[in-house]
Backbone as CSV, one residue per row, in Angstrom:
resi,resn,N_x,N_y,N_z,CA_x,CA_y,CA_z,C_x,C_y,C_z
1,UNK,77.485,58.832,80.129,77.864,59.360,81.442,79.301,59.906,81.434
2,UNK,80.290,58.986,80.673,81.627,59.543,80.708,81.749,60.550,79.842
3,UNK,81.257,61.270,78.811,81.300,61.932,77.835,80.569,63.116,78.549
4,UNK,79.399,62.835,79.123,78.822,64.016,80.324,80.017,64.802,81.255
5,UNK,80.579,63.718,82.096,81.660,64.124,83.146,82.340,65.062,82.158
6,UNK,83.193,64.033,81.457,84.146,65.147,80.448,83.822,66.285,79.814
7,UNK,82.364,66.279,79.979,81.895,68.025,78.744,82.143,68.697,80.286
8,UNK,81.582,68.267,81.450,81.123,69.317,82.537,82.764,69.653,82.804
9,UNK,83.656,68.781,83.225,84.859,69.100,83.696,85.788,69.986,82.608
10,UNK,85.593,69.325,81.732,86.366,70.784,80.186,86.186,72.053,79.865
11,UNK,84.669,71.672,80.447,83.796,73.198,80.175,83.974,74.043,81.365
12,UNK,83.864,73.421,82.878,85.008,74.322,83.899,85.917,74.737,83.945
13,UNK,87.156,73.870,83.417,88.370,74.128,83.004,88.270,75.426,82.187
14,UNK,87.750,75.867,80.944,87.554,76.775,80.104,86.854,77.844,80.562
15,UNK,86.061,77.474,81.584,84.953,79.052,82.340,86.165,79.768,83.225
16,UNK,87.138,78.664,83.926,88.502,79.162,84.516,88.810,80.098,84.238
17,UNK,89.748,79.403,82.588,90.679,80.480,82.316,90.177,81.606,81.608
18,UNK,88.643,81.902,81.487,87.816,82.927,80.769,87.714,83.920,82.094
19,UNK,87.753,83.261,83.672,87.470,83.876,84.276,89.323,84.531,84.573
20,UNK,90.311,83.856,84.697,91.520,84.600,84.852,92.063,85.729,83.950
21,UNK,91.376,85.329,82.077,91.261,86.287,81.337,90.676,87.615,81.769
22,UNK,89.561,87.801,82.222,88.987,89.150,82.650,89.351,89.621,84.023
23,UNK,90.176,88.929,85.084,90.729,89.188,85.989,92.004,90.315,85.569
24,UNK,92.900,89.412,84.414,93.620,90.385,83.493,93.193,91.292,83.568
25,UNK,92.559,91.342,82.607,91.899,92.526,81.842,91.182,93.692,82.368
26,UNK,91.069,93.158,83.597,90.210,94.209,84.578,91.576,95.076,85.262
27,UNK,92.122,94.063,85.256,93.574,94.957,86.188,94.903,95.232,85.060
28,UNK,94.183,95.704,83.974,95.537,95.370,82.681,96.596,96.582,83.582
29,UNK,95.972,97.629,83.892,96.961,98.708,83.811,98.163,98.229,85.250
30,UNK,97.681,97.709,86.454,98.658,97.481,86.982,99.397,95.867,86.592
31,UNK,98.523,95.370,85.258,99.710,94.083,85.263,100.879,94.611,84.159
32,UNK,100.475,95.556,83.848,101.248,95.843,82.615,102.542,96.692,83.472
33,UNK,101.929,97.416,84.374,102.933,98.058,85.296,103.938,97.235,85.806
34,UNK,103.702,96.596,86.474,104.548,95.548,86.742,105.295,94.367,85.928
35,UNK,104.986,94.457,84.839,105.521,93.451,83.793,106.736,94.402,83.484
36,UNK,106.401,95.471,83.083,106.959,96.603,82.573,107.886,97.410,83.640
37,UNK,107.846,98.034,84.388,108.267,99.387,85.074,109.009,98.673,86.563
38,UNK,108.673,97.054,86.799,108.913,96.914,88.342,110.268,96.907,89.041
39,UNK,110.903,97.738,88.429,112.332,97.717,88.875,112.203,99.657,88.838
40,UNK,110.540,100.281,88.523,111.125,102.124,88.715,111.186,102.120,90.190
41,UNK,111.893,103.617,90.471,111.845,104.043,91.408,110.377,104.433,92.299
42,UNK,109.077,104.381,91.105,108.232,105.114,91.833,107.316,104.022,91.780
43,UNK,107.894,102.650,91.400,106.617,101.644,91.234,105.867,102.124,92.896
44,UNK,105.874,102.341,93.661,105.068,102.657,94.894,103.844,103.452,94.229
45,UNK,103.902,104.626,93.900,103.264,105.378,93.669,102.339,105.302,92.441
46,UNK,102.784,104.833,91.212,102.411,103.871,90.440,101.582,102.885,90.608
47,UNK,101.692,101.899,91.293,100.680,100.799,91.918,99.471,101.138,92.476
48,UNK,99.940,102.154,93.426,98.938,102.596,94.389,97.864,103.245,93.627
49,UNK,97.836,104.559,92.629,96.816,104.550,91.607,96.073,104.102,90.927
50,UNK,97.227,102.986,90.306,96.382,101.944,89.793,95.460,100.403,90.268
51,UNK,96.605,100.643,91.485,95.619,99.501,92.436,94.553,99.117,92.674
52,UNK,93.602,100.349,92.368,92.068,100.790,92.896,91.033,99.146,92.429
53,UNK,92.079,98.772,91.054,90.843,97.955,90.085,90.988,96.191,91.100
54,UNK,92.121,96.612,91.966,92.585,94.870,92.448,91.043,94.472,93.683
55,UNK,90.304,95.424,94.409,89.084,94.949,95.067,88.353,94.733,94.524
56,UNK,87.230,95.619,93.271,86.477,94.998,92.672,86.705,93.616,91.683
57,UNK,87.706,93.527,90.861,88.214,92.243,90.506,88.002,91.289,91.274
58,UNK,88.533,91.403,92.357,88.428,89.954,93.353,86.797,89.598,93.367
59,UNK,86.323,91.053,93.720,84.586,91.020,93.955,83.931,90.187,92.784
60,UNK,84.231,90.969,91.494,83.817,89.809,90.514,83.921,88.451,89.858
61,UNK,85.585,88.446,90.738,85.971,86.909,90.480,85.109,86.338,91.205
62,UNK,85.104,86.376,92.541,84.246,85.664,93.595,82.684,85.953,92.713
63,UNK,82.242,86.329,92.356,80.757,86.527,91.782,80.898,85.062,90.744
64,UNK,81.751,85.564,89.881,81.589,84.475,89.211,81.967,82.852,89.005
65,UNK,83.064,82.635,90.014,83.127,81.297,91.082,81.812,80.940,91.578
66,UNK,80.683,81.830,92.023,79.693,81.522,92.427,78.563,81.109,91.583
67,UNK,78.665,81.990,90.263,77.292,81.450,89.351,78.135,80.258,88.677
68,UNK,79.320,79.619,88.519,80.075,78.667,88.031,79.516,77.699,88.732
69,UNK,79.663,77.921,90.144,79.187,76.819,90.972,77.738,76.514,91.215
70,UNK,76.952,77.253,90.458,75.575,77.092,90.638,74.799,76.717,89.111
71,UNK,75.350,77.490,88.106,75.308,76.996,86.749,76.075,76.852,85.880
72,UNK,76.720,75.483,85.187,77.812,75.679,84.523,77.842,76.067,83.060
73,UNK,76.688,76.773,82.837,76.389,77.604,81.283,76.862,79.022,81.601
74,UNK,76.985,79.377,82.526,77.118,81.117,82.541,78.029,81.434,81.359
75,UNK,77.839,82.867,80.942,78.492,83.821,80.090,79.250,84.182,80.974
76,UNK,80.556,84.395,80.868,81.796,84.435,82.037,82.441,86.053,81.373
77,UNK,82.402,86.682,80.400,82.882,88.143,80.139,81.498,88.886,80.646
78,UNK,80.433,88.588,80.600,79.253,89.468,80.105,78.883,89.211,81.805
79,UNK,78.996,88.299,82.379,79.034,87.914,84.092,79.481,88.912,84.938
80,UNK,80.864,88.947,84.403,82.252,89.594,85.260,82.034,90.845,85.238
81,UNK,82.361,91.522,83.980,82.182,92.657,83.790,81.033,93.691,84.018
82,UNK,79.664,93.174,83.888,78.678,93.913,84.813,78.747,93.821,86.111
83,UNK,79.030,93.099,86.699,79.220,92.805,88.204,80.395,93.744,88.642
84,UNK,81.480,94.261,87.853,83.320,94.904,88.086,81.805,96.219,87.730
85,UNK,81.533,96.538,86.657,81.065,97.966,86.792,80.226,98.481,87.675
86,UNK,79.077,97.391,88.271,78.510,97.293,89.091,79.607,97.885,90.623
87,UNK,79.848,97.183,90.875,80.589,97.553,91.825,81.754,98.218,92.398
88,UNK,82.208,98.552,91.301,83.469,99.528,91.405,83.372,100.876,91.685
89,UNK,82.525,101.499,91.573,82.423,102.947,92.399,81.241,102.682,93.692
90,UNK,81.253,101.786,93.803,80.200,101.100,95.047,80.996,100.824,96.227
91,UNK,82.301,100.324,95.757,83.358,100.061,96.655,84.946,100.582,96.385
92,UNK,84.644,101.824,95.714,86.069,102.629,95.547,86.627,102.812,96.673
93,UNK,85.940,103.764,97.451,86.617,104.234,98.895,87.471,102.978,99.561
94,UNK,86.921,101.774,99.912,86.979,100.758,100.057,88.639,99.630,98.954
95,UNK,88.638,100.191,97.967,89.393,99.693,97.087,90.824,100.624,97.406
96,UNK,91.126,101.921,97.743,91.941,103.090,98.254,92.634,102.389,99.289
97,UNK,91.813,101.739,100.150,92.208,101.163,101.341,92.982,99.922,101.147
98,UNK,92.202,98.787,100.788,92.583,97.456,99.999,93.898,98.161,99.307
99,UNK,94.203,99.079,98.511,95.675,99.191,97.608,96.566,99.582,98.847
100,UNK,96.236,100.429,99.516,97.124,101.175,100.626,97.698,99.733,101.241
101,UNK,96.769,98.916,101.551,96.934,97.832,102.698,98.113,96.857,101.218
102,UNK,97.760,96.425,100.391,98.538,95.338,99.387,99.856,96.118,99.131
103,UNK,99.665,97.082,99.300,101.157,97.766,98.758,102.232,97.709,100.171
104,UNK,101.425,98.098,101.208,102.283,97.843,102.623,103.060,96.085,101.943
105,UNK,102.547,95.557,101.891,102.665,94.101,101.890,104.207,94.372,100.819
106,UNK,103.495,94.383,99.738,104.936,94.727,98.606,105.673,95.250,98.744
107,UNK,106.001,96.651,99.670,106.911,97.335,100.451,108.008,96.235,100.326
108,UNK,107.349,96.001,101.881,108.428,94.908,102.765,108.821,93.809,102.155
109,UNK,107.955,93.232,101.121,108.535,92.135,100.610,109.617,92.261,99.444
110,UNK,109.154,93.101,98.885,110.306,93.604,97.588,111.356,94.762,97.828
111,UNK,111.252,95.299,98.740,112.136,96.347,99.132,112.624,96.439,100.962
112,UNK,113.735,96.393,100.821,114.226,96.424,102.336,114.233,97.798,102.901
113,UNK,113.883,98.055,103.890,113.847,99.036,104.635,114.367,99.577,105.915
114,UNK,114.332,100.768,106.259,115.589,100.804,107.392,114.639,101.584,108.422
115,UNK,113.470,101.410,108.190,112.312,101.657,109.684,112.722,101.282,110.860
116,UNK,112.355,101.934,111.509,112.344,101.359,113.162,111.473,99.848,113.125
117,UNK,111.747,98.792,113.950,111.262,97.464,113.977,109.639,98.100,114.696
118,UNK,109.424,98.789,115.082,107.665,98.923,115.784,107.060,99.849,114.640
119,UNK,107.880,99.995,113.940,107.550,100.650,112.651,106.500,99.384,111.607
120,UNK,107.594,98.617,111.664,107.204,97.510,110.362,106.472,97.128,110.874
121,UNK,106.514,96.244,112.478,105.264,95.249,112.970,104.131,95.941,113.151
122,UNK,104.115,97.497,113.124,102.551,98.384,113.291,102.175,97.945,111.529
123,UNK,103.225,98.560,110.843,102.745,97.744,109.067,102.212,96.359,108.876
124,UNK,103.000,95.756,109.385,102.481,94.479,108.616,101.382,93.886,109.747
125,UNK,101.099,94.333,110.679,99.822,94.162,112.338,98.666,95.019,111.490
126,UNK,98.908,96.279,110.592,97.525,96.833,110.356,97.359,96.128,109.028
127,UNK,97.674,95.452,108.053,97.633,95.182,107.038,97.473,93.572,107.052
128,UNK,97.752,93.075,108.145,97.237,91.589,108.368,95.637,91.424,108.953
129,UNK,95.389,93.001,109.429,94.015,92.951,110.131,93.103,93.442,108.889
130,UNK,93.373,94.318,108.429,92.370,94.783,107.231,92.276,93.697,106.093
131,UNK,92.893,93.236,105.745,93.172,92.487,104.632,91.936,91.748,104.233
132,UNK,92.423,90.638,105.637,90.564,89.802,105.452,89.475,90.454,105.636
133,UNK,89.291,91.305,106.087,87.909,91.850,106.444,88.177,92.577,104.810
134,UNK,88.760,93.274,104.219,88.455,93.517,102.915,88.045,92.418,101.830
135,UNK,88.770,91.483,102.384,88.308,90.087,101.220,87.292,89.599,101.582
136,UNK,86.434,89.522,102.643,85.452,89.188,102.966,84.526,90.094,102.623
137,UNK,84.974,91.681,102.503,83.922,92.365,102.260,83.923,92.350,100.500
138,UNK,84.498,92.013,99.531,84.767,91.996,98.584,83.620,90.806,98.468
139,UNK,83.785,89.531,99.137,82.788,88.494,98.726,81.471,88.876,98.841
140,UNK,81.069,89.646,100.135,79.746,90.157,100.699,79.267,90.587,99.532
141,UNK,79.857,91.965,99.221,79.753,92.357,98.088,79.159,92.073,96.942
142,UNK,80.127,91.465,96.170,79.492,90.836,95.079,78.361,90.279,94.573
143,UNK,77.819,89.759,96.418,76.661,88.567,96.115,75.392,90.126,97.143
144,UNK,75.667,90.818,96.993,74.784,91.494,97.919,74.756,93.029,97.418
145,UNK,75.021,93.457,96.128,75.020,94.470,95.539,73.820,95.414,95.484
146,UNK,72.836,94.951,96.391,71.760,96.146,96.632,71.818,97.008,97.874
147,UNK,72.854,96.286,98.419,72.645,96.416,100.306,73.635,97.662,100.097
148,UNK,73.830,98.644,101.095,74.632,99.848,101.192,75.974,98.996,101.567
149,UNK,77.016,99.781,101.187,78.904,99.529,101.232,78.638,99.718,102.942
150,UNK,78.594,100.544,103.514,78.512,100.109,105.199,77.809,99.155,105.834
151,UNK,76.785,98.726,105.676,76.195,97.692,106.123,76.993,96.746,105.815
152,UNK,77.533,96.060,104.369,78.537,95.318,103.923,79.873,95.219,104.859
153,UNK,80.128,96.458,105.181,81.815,96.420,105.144,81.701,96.200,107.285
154,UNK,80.501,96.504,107.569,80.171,96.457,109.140,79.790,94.364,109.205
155,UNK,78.930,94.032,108.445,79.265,92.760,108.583,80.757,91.883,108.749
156,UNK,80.854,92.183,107.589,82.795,91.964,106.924,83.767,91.904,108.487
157,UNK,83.434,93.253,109.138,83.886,93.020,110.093,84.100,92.264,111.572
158,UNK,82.727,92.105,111.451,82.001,91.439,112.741,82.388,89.805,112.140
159,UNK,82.082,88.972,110.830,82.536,87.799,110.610,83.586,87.923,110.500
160,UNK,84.379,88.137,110.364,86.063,88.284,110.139,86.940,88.138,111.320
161,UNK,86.220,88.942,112.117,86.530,89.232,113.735,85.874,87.514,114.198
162,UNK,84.500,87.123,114.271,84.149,85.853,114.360,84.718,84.604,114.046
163,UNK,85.327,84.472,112.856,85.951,83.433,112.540,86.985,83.814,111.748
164,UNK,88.297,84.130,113.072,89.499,84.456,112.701,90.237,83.869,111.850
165,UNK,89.625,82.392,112.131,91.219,81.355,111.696,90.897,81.124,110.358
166,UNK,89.492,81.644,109.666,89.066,81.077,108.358,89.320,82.819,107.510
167,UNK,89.947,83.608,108.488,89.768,85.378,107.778,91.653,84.811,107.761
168,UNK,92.195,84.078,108.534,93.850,83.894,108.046,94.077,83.043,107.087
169,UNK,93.138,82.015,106.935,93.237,81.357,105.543,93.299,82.454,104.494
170,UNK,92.188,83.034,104.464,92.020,84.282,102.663,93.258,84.952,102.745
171,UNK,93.760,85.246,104.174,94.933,86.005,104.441,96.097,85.928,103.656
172,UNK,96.432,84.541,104.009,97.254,83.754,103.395,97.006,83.435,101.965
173,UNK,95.800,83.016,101.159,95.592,82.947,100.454,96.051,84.306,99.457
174,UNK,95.653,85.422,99.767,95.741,86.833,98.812,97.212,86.741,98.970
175,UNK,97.825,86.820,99.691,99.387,87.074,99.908,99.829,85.929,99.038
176,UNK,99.702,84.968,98.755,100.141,84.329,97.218,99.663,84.678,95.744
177,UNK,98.292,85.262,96.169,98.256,85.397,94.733,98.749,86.904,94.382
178,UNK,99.102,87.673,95.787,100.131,89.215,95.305,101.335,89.140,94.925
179,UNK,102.246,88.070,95.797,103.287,87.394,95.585,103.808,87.095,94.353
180,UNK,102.417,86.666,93.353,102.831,85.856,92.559,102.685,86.468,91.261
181,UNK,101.466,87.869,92.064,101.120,88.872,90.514,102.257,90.140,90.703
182,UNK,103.670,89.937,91.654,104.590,90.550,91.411,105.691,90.107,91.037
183,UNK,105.870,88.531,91.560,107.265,88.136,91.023,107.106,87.688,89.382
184,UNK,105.921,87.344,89.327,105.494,86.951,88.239,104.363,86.925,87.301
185,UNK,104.009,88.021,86.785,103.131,88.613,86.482,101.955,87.678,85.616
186,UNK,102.678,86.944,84.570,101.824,85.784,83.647,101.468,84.818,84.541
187,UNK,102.194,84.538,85.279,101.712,83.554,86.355,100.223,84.085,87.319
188,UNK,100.897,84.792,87.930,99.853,85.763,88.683,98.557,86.184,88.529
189,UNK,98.569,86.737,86.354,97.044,87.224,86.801,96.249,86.375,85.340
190,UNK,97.004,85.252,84.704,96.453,84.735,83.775,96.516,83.161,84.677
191,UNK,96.712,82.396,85.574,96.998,81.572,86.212,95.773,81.243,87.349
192,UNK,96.924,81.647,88.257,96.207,81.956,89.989,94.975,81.985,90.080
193,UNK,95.011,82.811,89.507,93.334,83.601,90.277,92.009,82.927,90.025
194,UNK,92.067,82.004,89.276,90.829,80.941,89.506,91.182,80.110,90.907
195,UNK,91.829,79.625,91.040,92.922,78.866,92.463,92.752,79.569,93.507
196,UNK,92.963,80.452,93.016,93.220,81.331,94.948,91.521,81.808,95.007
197,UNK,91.673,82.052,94.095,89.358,82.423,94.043,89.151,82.063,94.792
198,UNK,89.283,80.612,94.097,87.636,79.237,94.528,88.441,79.008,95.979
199,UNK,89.704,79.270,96.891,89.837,78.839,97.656,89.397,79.925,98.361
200,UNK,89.871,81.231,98.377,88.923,82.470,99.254,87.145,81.930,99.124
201,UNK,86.704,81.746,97.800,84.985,81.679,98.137,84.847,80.728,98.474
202,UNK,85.221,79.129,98.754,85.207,78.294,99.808,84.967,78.785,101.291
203,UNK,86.373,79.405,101.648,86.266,79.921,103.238,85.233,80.744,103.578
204,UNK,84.858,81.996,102.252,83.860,83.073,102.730,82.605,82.120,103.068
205,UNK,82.417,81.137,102.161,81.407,80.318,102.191,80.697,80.115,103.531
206,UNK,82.087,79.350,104.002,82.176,78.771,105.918,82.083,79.802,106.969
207,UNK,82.290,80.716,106.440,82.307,82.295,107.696,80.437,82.433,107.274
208,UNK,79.786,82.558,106.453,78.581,82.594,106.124,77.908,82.816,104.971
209,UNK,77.246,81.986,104.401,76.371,82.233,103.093,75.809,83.201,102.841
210,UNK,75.024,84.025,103.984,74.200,85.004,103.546,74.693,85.965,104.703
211,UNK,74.355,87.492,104.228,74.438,88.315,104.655,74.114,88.669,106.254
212,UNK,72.623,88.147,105.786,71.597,88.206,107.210,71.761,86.641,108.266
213,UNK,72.527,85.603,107.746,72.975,85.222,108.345,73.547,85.417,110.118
């Protein structure tokens, strides 16, 4: 029995960091950007291009938090990565938005600005509202990859809007793990992101299991 516990708990531990590995790897070009360049002048513009890969990532992290939690044999590269190709031009348009909205965030946090104050609070008021409904639609997603991106992203909204206080948890939640994939990049995207995952697919959990829900 104790030798059981210990294979199941080691062998999570290891599906983890296989799953923070391809989180990497899915987003190499903006971790490398930021390891590299985050002191250019144009990291704005920079990010924002490359940003596109930070929604589906999440989508497939959350995918595979989910078959983790349902079988603890899964293939965790061969998981991820059909699920990221799967869905990445499924939810591009969608991912444009998600970067527009994470970069508002990095703005203000890494760079001071000399906006008008109804300036910033319209920034950081539209980017506190989209946020969750993107991370929620990111979870929908993943687990619902036959259904059309509007039907998805029209749910997303309506639960998000429903259970506010569990769409400010993920809120809060993503804003550490952006935080953390800018101040600190090894931390951020070889670390975190099993952590901040399983705590976003917890909450999506509680907002609703199923779609048709």
């Amino acid at each position: 029995m104790d030798n059981h516990l210990f294979y199941k708990i080691s062998n999570t531990i290891y599906q983890g960091l296989l799953c923070n590995c391809c989180f990497a790897l899915s987003n190499l070009p903006i971790f490398l950007y930021i390891l590299f360049f985050s002191h250019s002048n144009n990291i704005i513009i920079g990010m924002f291009l490359i940003g596109i890969t930070l929604l589906p990532s999440l989508s497939s992290l959350l995918f595979c938090i989910h078959i983790i939690s349902e079988n603890n044999g899964v293939r965790i590269f061969s998981t991820y990565f059909s699920n990221f190709k799967k869905s990445f031009f499924k939810i591009l348009p969608f991912s444009i938005i998600f970067s527009v909205v994470s970069l508002t965030f990095i703005y203000f946090f890494r760079f001071r600005t000399s906006l008008p104050p109804f300036i910033v609070l319209l920034f950081i008021f539209s980017s506190s509202l989209f946020t969750p409904i993107l991370l929620n639609f990111s979870y929908y997603t993943s687990l619902n990859l036959e259904k059309t991106s509007k039907s998805i992203f029209l749910f997303a909204v309506y639960i998000s809007i429903r259970k506010w206080y569990l769409s400010i948890i993920n809120l809060l939640a993503y804003l550490l793990l952006l935080l953390a994939c800018l101040f600190n990049p090894i931390l951020g995207f070889l670390i975190v992101p099993i952590f901040i995952g399983s705590g976003i697919y917890i909450s999506c959990q509680s907002l609703s299991k199923n779609i048709t829900n």
